[in-house]
Backbone as a ProteinNet text record, in pm:
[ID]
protein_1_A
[PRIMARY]
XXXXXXXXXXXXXXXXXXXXXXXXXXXXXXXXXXXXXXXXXXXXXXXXXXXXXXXXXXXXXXXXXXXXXXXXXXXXXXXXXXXXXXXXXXXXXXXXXXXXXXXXXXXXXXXXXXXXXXXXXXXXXXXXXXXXXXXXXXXXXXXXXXXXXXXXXXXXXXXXXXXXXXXXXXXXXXXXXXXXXXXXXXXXXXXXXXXXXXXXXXXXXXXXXXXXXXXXXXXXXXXXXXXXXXXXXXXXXXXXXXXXXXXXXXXXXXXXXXXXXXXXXXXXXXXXX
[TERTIARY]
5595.8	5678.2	5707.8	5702.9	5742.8	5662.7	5508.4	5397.9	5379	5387.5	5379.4	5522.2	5603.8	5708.3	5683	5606.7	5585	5462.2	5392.6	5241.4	5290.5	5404.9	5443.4	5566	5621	5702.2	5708.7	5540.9	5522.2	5539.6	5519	5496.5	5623.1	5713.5	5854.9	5944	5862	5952.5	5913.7	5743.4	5695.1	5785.6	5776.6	5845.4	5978.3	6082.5	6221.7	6199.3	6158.6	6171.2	6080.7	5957.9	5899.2	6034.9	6111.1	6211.8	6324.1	6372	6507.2	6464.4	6316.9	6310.5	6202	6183.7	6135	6085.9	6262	6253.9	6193.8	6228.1	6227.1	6098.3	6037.9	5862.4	5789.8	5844.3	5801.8	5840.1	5951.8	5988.6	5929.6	5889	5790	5653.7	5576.9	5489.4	5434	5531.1	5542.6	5558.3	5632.9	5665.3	5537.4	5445.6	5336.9	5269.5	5247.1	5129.7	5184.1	5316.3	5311.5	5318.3	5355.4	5307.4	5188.8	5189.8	5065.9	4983.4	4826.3	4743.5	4742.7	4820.4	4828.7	4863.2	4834.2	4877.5	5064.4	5064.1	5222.8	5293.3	5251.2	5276.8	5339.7	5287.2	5232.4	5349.2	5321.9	5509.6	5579	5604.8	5742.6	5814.7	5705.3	5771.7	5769.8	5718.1	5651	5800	5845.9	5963.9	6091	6124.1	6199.2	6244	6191	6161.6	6197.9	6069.1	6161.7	6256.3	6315.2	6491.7	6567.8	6538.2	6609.9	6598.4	6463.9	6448.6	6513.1	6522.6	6581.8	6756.2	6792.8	6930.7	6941.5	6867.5	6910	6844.4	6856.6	6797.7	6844.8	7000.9	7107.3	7108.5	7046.7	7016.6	6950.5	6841.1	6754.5	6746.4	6770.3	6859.4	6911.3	7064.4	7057	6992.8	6914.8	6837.5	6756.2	6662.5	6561.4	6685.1	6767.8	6859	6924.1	6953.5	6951.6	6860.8	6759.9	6608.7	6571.9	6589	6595	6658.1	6783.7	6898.2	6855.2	6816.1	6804.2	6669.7	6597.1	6447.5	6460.7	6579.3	6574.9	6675.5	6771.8	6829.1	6765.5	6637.9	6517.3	6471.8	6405.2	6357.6	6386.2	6543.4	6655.1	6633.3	6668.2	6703.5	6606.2	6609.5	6494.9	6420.1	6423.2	6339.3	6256.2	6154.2	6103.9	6046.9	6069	6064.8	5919.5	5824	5780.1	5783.4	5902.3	5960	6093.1	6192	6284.8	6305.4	6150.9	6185.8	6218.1	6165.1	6159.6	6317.3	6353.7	6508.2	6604.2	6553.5	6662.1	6732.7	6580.1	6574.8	6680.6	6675.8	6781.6	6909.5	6888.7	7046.9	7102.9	7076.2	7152.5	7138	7076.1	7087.8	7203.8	7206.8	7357.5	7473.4	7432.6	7611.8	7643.6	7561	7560.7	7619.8	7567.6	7586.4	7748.1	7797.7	7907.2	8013.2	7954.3	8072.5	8088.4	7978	7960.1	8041.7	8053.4	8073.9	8209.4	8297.9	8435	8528.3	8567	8643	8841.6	8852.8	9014.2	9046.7	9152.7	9225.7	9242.7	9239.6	9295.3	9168.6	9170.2	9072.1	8920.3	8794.9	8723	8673.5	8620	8588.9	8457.7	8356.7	8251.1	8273.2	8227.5	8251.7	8070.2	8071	7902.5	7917.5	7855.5	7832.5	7706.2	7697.4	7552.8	7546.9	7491.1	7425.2	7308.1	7259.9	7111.1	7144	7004.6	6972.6	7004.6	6943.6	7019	7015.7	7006	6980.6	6900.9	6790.1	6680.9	6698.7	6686.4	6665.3	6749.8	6850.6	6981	7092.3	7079.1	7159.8	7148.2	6983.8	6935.2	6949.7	6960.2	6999.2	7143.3	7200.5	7388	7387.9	7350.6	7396.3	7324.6	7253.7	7196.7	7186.1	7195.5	7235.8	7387.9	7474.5	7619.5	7669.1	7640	7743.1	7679.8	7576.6	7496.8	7537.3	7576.6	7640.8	7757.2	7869.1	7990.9	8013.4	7943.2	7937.1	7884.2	7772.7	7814.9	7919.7	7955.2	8095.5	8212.6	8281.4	8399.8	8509.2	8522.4	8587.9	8561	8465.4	8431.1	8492.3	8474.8	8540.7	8419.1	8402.6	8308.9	8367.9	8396.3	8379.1	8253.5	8196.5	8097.2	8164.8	8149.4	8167	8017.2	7968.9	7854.1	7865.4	7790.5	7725.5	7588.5	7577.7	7424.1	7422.2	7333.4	7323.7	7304.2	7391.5	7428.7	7315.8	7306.4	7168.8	7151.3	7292.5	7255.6	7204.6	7250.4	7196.9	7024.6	6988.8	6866.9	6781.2	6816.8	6746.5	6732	6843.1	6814.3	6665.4	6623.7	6559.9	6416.9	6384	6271.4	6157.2	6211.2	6087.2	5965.6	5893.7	5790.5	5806.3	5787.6	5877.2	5754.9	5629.9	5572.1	5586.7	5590.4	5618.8	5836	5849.8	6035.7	6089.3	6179.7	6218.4	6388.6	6369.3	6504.8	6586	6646.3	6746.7	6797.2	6697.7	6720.3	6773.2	6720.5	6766	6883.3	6947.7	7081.8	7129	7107.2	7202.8	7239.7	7136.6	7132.2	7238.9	7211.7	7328.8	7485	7484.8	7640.8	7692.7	7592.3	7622.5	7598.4	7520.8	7481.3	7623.5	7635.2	7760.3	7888.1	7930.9	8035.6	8015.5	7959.2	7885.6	7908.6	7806.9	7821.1	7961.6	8032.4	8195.9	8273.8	8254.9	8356.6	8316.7	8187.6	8152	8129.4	8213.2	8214.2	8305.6	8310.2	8398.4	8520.3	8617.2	8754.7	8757.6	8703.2	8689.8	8617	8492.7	8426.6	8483.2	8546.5	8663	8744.5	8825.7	8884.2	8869.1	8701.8	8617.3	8522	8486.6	8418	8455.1	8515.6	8542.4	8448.2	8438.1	8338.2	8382.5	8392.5	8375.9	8244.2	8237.2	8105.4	8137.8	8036.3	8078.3	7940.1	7975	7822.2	7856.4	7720.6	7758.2	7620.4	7619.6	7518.5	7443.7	7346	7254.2	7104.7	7032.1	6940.2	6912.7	6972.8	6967.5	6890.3	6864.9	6744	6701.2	6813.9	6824.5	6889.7	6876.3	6941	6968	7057.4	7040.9	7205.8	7205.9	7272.2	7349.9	7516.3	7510.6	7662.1	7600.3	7708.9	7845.6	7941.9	8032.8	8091.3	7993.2	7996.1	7892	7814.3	7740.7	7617.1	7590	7426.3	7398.2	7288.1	7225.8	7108.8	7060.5	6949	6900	6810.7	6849.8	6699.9	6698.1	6572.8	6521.8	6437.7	6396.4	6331.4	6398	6326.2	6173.4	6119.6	6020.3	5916.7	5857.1	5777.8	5624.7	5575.7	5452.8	5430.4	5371.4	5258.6	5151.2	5110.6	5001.6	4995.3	5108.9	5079.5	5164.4	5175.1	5269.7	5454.4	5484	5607.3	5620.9	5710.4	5729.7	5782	5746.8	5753.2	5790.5	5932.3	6027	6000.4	5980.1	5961.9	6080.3	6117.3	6224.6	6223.9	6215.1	6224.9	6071	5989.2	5868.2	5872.5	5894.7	5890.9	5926.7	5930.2	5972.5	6129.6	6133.8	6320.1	6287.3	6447.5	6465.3	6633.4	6635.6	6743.8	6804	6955	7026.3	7156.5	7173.1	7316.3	7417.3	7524	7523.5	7482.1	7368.8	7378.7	7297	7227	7187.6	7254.2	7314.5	7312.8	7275.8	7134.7	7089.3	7156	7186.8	7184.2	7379.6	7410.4	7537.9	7572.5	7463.3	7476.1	7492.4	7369.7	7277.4	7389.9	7496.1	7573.4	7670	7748.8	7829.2	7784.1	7660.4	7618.9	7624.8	7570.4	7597.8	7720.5	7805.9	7982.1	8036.2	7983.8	8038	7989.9	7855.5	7809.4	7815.7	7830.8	7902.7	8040	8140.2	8258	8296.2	8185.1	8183.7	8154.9	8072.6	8023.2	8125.5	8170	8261.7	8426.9	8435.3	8625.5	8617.6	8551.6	8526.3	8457.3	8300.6	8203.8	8123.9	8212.9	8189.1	8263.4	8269.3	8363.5	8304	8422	8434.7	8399.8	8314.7	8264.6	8287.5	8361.8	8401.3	8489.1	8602.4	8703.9	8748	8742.8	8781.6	8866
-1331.7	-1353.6	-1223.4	-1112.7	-982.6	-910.7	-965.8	-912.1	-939.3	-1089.6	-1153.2	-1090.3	-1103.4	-1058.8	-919	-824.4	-688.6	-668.3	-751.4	-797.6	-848.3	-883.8	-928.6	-821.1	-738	-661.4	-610.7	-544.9	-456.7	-523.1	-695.3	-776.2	-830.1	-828.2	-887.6	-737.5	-618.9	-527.7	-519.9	-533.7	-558.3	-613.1	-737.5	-853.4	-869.5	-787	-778.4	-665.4	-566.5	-443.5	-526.4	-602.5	-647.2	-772.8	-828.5	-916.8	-830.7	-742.2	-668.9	-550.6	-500.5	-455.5	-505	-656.3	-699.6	-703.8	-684.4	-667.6	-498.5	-400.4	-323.2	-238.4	-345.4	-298.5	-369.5	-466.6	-565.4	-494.9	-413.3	-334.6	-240	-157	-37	-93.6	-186.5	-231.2	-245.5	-306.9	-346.6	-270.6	-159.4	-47.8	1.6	101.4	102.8	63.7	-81.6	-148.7	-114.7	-102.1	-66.6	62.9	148.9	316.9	316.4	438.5	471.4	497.3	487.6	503.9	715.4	753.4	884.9	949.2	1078.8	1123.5	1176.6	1152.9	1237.1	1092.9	982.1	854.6	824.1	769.8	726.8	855.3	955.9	1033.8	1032.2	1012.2	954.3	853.2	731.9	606.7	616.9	650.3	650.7	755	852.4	936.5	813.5	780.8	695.2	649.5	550.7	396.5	471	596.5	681.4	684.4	736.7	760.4	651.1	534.9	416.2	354.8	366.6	384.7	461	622.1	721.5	655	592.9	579.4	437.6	389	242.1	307.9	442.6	481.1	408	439.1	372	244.9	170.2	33	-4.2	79.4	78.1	87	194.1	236.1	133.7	104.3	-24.7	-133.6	-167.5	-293.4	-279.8	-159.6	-84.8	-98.5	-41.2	-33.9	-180.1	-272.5	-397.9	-472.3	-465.3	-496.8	-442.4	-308.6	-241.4	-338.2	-348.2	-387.1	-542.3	-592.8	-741.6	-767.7	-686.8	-665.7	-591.7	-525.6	-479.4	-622	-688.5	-749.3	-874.6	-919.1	-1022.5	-963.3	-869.9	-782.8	-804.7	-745.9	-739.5	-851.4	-959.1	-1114.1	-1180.9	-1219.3	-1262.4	-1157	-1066.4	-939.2	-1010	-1013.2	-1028.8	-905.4	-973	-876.3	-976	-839.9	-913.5	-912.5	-855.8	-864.4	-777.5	-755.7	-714.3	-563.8	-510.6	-345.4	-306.8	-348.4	-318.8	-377.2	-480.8	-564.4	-472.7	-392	-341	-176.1	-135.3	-17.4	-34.6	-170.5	-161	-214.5	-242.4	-290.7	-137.5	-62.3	70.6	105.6	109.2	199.4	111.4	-6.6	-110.1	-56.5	-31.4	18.8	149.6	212.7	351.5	334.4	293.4	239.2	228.3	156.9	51.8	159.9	209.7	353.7	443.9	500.2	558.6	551.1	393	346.7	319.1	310.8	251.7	287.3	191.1	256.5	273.7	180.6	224.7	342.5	395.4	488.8	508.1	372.2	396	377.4	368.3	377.7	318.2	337.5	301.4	200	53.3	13.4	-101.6	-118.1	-204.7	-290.5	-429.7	-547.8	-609.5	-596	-614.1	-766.8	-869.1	-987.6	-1000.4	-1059.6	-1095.9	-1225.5	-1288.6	-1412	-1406.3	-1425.1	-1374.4	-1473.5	-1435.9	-1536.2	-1440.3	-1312.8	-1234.2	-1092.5	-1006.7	-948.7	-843	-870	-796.1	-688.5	-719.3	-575.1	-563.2	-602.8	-602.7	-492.1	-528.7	-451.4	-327.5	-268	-132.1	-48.4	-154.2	-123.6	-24.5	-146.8	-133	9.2	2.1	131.2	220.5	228.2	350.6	428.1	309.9	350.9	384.5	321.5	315	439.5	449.7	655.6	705.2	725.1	850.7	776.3	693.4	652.8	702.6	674	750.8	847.2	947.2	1104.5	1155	1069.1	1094.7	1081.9	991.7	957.8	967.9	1079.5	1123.1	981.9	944.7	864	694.1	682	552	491.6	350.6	248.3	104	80.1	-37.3	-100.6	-246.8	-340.5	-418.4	-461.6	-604.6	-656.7	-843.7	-937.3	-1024.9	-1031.5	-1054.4	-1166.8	-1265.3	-1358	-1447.2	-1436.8	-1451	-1560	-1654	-1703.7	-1663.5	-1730.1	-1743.6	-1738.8	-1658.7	-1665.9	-1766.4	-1819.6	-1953.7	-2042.5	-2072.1	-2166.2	-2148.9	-2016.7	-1987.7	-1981.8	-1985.7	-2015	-2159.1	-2235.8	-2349.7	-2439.1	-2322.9	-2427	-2413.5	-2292.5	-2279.7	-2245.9	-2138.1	-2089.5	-2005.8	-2002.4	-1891	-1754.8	-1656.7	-1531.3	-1411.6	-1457	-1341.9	-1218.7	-1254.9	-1128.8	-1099.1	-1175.4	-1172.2	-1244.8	-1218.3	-1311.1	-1346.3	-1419.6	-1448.7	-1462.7	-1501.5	-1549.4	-1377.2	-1309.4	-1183.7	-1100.9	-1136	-1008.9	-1021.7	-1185.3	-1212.4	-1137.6	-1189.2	-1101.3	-965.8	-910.4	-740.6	-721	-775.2	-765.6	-732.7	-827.2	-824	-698.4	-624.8	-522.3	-429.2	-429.3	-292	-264.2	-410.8	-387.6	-312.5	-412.9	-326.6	-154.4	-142.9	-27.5	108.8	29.1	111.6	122	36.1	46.4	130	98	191.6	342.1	373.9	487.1	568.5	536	586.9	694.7	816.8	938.1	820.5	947	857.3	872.2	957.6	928.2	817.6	804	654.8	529.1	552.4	492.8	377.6	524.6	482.5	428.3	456.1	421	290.4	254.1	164.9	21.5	-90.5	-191.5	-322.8	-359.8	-469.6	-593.5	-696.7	-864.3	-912.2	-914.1	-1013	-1139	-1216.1	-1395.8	-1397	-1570.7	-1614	-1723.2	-1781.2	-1935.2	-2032.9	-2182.6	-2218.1	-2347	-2273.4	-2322.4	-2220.7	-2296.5	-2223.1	-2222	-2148.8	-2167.9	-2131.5	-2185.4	-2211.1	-2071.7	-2036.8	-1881.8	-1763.8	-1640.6	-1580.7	-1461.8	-1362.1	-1245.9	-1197.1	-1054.6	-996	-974.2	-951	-968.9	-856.4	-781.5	-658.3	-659.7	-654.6	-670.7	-778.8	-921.8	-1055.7	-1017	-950.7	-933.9	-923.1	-866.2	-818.3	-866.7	-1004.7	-1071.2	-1068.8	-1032.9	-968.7	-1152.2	-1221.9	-1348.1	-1354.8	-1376.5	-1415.4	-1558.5	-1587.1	-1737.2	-1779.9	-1856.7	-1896.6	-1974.6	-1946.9	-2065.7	-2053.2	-2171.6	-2230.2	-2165.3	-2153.8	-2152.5	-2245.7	-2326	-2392.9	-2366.2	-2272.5	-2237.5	-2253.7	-2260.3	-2254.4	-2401	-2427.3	-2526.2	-2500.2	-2398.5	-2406.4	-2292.1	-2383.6	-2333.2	-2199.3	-2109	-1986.2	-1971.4	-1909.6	-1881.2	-1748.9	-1722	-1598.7	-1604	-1511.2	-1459.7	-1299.7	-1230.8	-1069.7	-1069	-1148.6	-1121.8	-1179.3	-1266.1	-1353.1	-1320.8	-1368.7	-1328.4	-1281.3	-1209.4	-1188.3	-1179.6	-1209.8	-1242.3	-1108.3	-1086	-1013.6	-1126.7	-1121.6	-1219.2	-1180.3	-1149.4	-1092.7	-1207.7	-1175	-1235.5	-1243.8	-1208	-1168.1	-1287.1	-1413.9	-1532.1	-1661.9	-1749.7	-1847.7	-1898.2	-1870.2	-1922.1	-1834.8	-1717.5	-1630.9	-1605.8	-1681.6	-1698.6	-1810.5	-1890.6	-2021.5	-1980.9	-1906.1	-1897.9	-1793.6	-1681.3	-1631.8	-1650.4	-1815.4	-1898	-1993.6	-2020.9	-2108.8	-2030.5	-1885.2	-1830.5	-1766.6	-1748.7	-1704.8	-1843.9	-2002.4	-2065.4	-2101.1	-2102.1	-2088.2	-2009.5	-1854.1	-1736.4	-1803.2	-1818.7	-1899.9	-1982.7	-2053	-2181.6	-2138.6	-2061.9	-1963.3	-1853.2	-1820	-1704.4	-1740.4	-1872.7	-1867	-2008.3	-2117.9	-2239.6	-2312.4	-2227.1	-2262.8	-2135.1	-2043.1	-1978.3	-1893	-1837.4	-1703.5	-1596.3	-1542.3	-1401.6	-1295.5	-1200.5	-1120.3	-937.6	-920.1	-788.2	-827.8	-745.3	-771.1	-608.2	-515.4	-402.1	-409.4
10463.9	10582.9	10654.6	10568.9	10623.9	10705.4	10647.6	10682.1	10840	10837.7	10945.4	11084.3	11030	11101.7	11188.3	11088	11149.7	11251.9	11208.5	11332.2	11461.4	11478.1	11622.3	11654.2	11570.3	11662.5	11738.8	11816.4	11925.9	12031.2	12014.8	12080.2	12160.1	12084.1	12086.4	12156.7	12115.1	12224.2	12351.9	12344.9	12492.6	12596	12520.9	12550.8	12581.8	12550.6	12601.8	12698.7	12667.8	12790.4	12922	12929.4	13038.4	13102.8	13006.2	13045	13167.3	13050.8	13079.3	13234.2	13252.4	13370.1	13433.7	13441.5	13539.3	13652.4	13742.7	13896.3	13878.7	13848.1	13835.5	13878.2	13779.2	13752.5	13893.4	13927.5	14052.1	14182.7	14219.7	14293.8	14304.8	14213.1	14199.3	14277.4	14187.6	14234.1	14392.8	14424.1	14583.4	14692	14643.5	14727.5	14730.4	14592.1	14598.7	14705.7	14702	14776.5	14921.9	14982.2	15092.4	15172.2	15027.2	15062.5	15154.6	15289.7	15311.9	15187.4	15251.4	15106	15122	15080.6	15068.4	14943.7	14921.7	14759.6	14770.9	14913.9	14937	14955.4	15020.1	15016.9	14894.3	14807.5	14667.9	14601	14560.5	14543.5	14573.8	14708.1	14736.9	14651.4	14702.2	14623.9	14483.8	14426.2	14277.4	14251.2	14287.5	14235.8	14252.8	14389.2	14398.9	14287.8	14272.9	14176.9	14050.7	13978	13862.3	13877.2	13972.2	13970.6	13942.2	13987.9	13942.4	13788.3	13713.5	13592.1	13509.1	13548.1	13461.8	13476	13584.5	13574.5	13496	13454.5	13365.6	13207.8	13205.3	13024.4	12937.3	12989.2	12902	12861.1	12949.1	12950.2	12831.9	12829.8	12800.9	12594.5	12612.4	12487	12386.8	12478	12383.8	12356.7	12426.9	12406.7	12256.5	12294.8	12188.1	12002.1	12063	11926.5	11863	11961.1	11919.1	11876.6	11921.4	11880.9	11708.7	11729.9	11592.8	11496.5	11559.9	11384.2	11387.4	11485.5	11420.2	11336.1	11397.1	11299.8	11182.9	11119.6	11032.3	10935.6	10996.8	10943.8	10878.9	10954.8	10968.9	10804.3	10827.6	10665.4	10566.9	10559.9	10470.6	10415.5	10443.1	10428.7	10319	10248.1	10140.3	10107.2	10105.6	10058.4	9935.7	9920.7	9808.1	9723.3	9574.5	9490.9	9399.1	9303.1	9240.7	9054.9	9049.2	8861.8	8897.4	8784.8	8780.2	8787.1	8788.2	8814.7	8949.9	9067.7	9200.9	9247	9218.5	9214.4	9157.4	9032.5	8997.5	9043.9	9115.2	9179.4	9284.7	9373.5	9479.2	9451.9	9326.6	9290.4	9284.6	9215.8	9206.1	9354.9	9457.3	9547.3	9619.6	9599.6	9697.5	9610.2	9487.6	9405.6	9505.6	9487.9	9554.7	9670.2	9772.7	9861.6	9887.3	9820	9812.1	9762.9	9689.9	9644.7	9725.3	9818.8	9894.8	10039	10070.7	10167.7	10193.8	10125	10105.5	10165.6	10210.2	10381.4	10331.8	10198.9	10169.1	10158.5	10135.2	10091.8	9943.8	9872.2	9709.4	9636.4	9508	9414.9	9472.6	9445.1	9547.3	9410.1	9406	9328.1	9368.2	9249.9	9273.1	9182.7	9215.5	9138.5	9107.8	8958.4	8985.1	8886.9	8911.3	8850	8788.9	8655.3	8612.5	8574.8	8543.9	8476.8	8418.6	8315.2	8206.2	8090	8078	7928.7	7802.1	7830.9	7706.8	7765.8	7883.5	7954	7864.9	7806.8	7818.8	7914.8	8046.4	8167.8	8166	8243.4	8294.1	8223.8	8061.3	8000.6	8012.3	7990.3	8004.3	8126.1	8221.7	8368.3	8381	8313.6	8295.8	8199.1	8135.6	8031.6	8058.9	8141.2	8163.4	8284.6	8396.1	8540.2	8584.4	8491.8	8551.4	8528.3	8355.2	8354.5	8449.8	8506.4	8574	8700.7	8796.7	8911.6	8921.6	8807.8	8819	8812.1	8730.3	8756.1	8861.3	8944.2	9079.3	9191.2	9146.3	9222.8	9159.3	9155.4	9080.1	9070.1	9216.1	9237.1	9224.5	9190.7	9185.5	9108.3	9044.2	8968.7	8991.4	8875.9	8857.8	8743.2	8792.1	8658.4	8654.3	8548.7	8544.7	8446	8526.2	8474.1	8431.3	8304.2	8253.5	8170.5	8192	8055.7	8078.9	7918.7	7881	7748.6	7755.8	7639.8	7529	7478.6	7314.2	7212.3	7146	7032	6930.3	6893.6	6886.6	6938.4	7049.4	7163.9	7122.1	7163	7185.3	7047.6	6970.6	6837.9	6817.7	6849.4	6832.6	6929.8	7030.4	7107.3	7035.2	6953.7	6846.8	6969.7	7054.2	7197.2	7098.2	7177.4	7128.6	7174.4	7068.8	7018.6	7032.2	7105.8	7070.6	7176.3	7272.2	7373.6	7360	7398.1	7385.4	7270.9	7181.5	7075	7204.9	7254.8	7330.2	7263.8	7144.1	7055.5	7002.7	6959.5	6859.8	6953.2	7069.1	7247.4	7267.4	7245.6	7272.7	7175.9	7017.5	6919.2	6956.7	6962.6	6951.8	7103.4	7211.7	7318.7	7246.8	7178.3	7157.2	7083.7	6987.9	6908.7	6992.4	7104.8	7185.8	7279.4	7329.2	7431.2	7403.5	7258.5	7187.1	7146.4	7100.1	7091.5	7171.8	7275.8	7409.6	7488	7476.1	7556.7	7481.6	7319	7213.5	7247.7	7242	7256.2	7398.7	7483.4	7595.7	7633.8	7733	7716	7776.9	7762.3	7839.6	7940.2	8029.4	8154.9	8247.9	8137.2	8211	8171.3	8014.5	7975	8108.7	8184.9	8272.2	8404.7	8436.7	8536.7	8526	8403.5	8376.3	8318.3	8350	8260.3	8250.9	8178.2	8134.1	8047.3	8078.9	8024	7991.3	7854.1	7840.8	7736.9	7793.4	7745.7	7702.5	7623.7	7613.6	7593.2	7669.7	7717.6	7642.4	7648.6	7608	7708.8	7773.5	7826.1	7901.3	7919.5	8000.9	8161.3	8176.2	8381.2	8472.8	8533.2	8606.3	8702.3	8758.2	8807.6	8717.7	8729.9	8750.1	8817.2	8782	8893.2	8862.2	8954.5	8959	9090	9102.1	9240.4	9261.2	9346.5	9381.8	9525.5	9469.4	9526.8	9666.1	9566.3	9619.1	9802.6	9799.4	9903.4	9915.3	9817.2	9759.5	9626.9	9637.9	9580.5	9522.6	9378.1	9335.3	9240.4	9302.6	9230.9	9186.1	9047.4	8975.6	8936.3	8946.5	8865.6	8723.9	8675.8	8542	8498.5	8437.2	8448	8263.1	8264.3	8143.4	8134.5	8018	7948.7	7882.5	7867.1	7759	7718.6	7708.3	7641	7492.9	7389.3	7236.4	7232.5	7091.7	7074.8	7075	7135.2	7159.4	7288	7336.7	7475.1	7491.8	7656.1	7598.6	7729.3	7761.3	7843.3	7930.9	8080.1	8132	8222	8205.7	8305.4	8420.4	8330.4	8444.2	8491.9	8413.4	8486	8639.7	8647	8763.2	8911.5	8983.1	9166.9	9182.3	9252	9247.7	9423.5	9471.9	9614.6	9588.7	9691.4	9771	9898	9873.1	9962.3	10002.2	10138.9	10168	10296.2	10326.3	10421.6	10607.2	10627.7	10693.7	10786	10704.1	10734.2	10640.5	10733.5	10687.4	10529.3	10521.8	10385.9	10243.3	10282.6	10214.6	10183.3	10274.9	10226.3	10122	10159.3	10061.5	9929.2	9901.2	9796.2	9691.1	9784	9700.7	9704.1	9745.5	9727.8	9607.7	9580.3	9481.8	9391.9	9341.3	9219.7	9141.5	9253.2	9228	9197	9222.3	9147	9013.7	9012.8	8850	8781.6	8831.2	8729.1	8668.8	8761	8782.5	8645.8	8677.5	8575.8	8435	8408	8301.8	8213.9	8346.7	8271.9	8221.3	8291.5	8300.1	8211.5	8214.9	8146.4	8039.7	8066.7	7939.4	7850.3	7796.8	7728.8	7648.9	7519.5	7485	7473.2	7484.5	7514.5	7340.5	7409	7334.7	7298	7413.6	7478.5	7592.5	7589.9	7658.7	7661.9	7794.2	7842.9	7923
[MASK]
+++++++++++++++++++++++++++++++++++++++++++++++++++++++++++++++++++++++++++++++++++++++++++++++++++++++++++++++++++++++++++++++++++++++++++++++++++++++++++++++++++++++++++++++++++++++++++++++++++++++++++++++++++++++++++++++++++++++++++++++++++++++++++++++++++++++++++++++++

């Protein structure tokens, strides 16, 4: 869609500047044709007419710059991703972003949401991108609110274990998390807080989503190839979703209520900061 989108942009600026100076260009024209046919003729008018151009720059200007942001906003919008490395690259650059950006006066803080099956990526993401975000930002403040299925759950479904053991990924989560929070300085201590749950089911999406605006949303899906079914997740397509269309407001209204549902109703708690 992106591809396509960028093959007509020259087209679509043509296309507003031939709109927006119309008469303009039609006035020029005409004068032209009734200039004597002379080279001193033909400058006259031809300066003229510039002059009336150079005085609508401004005009001009903005149009070009509105044009810009809505074609960049067009982009933005479903961004597609094709696995969880490229998704997760811009998840850190929106934290950044977001820390960066913060227009209060008091503590500057990011609210990051997850939903995962046992966050395989996600976790490595978290523990390894976040200290090195906050030591850039003296001032920052991040909580995540996280949950992932239960290794029970996931043992019970008896998946096939040869590339991911999903059940053993969940276990080891819970010992890494604790782990990693106990052993943190006191300063990130005081910068960093974290909730993790675990819930029991397998959901159809998931994803990560930064300060209810920026939507990193992944999809689940099946193998059959052996006799037991074999679950892919970070491999798969990831989409980027903000509000900045319609759809994309939906889409991170639908996952703040199934985090929602996940974190406050159908699951316990594992870590509590």
């Amino acid at each position: 869609m992106i591809n396509h989108i960028s093959t007509v942009v020259p087209y679509l600026v043509v296309l507003a500047l031939g709109i927006v100076y119309r008469k303009t260009i039609s006035d020029l024209t005409n004068r032209l044709v009734k200039a004597k046919f002379s080279s001193k003729g033909v400058e006259v008018e031809t300066h003229k007419e510039l002059g009336k151009l150079t005085n609508q720059g401004q005009e001009m200007t903005v149009v070009l710059r509105e044009i810009s942001r809505n074609i960049e906003k067009i982009a933005d919008h479903e961004k597609p991703y094709t696995d969880y490395s490229e998704a997760l690259q811009d998840t850190e650059k929106r934290i950044r972003e977001c820390l960066q950006n913060h227009t209060t006066h008091s503590k500057n803080h990011v609210e990051i949401k997850i939903l995962a099956v046992s966050m395989t990526f996600s976790w490595n993401f978290l523990a390894g991108k976040v200290p090195k975000i906050l030591n850039d930002c003296p001032d920052g403040h991040i909580n995540a609110e996280i949950v992932f299925v239960d290794s029970d759950y996931l043992e019970s479904l008896q998946l096939e274990t040869f590339d991911v053991d999903w059940a053993n990924q969940s276990k080891q989560r819970v010992m890494q998390i604790n782990n990693f929070m106990n052993g943190l300085p006191d300063d990130l201590c005081e910068r960093f807080s974290l909730s993790a749950r675990v819930y029991r089911n397998t959901p159809h999406w998931h994803g990560i989503l930064v300060n209810n605006e920026h939507l990193f949303l992944g999809r689940k899906d099946w193998e059959f190839s052996t006799t037991k079914p074999k679950l892919s997740v970070g491999q798969n397509k990831y989409r980027y979703f903000n509000h900045t269309a319609a759809a994309g407001s939906e889409r991170i209204d639908l996952f703040l209520d199934w985090h929602k549902y996940y974190f406050e109703f159908a699951s316990k708690s594992i870590h509590e900061s």
